[in-house]
DOFI-596629 format. One line per field, with one value per residue (C-alpha): residue number from 0; residue in three letters; x, y, z. Coordinates in steps of 0.02 Angstrom, whole numbers, m for minus. Layout:
resi = NUM, ... .
resn = Ala, ... .
px = X, ... .
py = Y, ... .
pz = Z, ... .
//
This chain:
resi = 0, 1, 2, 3, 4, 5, 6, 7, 8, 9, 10, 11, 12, 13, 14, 15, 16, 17, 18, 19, 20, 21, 22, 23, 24, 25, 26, 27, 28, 29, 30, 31, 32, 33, 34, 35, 36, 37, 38, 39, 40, 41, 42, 43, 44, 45, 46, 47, 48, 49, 50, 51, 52, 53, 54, 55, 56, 57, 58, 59, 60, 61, 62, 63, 64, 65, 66, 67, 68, 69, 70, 71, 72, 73, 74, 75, 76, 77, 78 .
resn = Unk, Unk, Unk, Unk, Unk, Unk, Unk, Unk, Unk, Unk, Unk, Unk, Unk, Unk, Unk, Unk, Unk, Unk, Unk, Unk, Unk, Unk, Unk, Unk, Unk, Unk, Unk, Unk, Unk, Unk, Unk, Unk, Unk, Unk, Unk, Unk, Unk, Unk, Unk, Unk, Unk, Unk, Unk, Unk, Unk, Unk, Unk, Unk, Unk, Unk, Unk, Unk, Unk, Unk, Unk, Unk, Unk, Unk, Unk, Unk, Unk, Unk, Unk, Unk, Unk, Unk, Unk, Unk, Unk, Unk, Unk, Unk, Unk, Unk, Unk, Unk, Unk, Unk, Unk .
px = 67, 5, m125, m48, m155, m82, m181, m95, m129, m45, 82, 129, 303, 303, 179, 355, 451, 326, 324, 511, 504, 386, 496, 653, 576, 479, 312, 134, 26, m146, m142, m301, m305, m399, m433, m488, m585, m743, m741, m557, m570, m721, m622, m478, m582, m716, m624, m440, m486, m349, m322, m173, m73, 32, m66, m34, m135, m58, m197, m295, m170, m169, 0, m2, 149, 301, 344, 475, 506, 332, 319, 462, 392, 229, 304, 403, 577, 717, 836 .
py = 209, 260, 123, 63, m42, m104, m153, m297, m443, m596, m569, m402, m362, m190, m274, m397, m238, m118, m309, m289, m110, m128, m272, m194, m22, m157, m96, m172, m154, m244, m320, m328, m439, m349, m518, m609, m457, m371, m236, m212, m186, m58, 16, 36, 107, 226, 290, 327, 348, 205, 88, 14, m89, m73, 60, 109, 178, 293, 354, 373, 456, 332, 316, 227, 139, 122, 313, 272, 473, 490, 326, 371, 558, 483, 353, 484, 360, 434, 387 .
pz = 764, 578, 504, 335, 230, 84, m94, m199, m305, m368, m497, m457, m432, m354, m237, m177, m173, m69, 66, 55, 86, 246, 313, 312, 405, 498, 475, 506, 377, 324, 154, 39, m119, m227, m342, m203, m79, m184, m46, m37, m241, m208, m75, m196, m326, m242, m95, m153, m358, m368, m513, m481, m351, m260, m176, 6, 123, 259, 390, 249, 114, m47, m106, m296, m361, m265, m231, m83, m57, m26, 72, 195, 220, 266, 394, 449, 393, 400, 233 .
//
């Protein structure tokens, strides 16, 4: 199984859509609020030059915005 992690915060309406996204295809993920989680925001930052949620994390492959071709080819989902 891949390890998604997935970097929102409140008010964020791609954020709902990338949840919606993950439900239907029903898959786990770890969510980090990056208003309320310093390290998470670091994380963000420093280690996958992100500025911007959503961003998604596939076995370590930052995904920014919601780019669903690039989502499914990474979880291997078939469309």
């Amino acid at each position: 199984m891949k390890k998604v992690e997935l970097y929102t915060q409140p008010d964020c309406p791609p954020c709902q859509i990338i949840k919606e996204f993950f439900k239907h295809y029903e898959i786990s993920y770890v969510e980090y609020n990056i208003k309320q989680d310093g390290a998470a925001r670091k994380r963000l930052l420093h280690d996958y030059n992100s500025y911007s949620t959503p961003t998604v994390v596939v076995d370590g492959e930052a995904v920014t915005g919601f780019n669903i071709e690039r989502l499914q080819n990474l979880l291997e989902i078939e469309a």
